[in-house]
Structure formats: structure tokens, C-alpha cells
N, C-alpha and C positions, 0 to 999 in steps of 0.2 A: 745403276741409278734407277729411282721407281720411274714409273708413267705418268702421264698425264692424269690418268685415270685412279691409279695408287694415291697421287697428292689429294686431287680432288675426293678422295675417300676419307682421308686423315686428314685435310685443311679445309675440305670443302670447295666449292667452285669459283672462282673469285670472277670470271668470264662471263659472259652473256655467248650464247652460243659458242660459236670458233671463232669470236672475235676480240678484238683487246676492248670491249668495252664492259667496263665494271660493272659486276655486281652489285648495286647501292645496298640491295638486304645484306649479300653475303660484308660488304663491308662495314655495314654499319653492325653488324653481331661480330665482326672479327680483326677489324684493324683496329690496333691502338698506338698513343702516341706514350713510348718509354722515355722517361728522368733517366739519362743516364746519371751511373754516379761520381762520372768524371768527365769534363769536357773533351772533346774532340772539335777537329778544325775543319773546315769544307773545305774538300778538292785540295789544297795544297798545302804546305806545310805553315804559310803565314795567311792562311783563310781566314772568314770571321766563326767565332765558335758556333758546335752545336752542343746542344743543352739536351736535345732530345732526337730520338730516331722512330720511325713507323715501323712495326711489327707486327705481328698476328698475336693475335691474345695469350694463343695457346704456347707462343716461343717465347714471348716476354720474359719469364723467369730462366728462361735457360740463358737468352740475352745478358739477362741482369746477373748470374753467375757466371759466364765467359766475362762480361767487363770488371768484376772484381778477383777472377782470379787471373786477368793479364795484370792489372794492377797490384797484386801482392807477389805475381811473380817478378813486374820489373823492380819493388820496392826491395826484394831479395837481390837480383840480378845488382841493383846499382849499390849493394853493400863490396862491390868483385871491382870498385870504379868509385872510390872516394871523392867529394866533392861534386857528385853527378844527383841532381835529386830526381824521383820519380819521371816527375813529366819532362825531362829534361832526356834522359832515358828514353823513353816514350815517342817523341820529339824526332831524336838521333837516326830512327831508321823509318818515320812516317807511321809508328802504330798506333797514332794517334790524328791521323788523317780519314777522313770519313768522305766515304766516297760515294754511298748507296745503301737505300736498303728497300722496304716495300717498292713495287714498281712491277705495273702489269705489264708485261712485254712479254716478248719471244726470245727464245735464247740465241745469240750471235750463232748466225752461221747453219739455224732452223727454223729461218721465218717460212720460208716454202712449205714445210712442214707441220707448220703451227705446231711446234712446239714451244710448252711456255716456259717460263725460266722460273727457278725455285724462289726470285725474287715473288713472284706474281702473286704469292701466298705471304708474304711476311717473315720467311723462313730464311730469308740469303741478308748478309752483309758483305759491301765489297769495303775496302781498305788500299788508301796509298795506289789505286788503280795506276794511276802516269809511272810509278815508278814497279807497279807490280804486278805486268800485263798478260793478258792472258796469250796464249801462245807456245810452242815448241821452241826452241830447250827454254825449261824453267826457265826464270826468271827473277828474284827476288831478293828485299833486303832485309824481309824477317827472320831474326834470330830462332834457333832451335826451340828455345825458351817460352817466344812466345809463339811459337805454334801452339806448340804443346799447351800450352794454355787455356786457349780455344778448344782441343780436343778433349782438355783434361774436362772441361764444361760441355761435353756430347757434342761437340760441333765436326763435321769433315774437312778440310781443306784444301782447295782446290788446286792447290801447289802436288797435291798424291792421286788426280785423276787419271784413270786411264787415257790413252789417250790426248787429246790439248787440254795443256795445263791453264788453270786461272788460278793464280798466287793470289790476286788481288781478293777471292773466295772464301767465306765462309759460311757455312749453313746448319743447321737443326740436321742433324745425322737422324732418319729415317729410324 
């Protein structure tokens, strides 16, 4: 995984010194609020929708290609399941629970070390977190499909980290 120092090169510094307090310049030139182009639910599967998620400028369009090709992959996937339509699909296993995204913090388990989490940049979305926790042995209810999906749009998933896993993960692959 990059540095601190690698992100802040490629996203810039979203931090005021080594503290979690924001940037106002760095966010006012870099966080933007994404249309997605299909609703997603807060936190749990019967949340109220979201309409939109915070991202970095510069991830936006990679954002917005991962959410249209999980969507034509589950529009495929639910032709294998007659009678199921897209969001319904979607739905069945939480890939459409929204869990996270922009969010200047430290990463679980490296606040001693201020180290920040690839959220802190606009670059990380978590997904279905309650049911897709991070943690040893994997854990997860996403289909092959839609990983791949995510990855097939340049994202990593953190279901494939070294080390502890976060299913619930996805990011702007470096």
C-alpha cells in the first residue's frame, strides 16, 4: 500500500499538520459531492436513500464507472434469476448499502501512528460494513461478479489485502 506521503503527492494533503483537522483550501479545490446514478441505502438495507456520495475530484469519474459497471453487471447477473430485477439483485446481498466514503480519519488499528486512511482523500468507499467487516478470516456476502466489477473500474478490494481483510473496501487502486 502507498504512504502517507505517496497519497499526499497524488491527492494532496487533506490534513493540517498530523492532525485530523481539514484542510479547508485542500477541500475546497478537491472534494466533490457525486449524482450517483443509482440510489443506494444508508447503513442498512431498509435506510433512507442516498442520492449522492463525497469524493475527490480526481476519483469522481472512476466512482462513476465502478457504479455503472456494478449495475450492468448485476442487470446481466439477474438474466441467471428470472423474475429478480436489477435493484432487487443489488438489494439480495447489500451492494447497495452505503456505508462510507470521504472521511478524514486514521485508519483502524493506526491511530498511534497517525496513519490516515485512504478515506481521508476521497479515494475509499466502504459498502454493507455490518455485514462486511473487516477482520480475519474474510468475511463477505459479495458475489464474484460484483467484485470484479469494482476492479474491472480500477478499484482494489479490500477483501484481497494482505494481511486484515476489509470486505466492506473499496478504493481508487493507486
Amino acid at each position: 500500500m502507498p504512504t502517507t506521503a505517496q497519497y499526499n503527492t497524488k491527492w494532496g494533503r487533506p490534513n493540517v499538520g498530523n492532525s485530523l483537522q481539514v484542510d479547508k483550501t485542500w477541500y475546497a479545490a478537491n472534494i466533490v459531492k457525486l449524482a450517483l446514478p443509482w440510489d443506494m441505502v444508508l447503513y442498512t438495507t431498509d435506510g433512507p436513500a442516498v442520492h449522492t456520495i463525497t469524493v475527490h475530484r480526481l476519483a469522481a469519474p472512476h466512482f462513476l464507472t465502478a457504479f455503472n459497471a456494478v449495475w450492468t453487471a448485476a442487470q446481466a447477473n439477474c438474466k441467471l434469476h428470472p423474475g429478480l430485477t436489477t435493484r432487487q439483485n443489488l438489494h439480495s446481498f447489500g451492494g447497495d448499502v452505503f456505508s462510507g466514503a470521504w472521511n478524514l480519519r486514521y485508519t483502524r488499528g493506526y491511530e498511534a501512528q497517525g496513519i490516515l486512511s485512504p478515506h481521508s482523500w476521497g479515494i475509499a468507499i466502504d459498502i454493507d460494513a455490518s455485514e462486511n467487516p473487516m477482520g480475519n478470516p474474510l468475511r463477505t456476502t459479495f458475489p464474484a461478479w460484483y467484485v470484479n466489477a469494482w476492479k474491472s473500474a480500477g478499484f482494489l478490494w479490500g477483501g484481497e489485502f494482505e494481511g486484515r481483510k476489509d470486505s466492506m473496501h473499496f478504493q481508487v487502486s493507486f
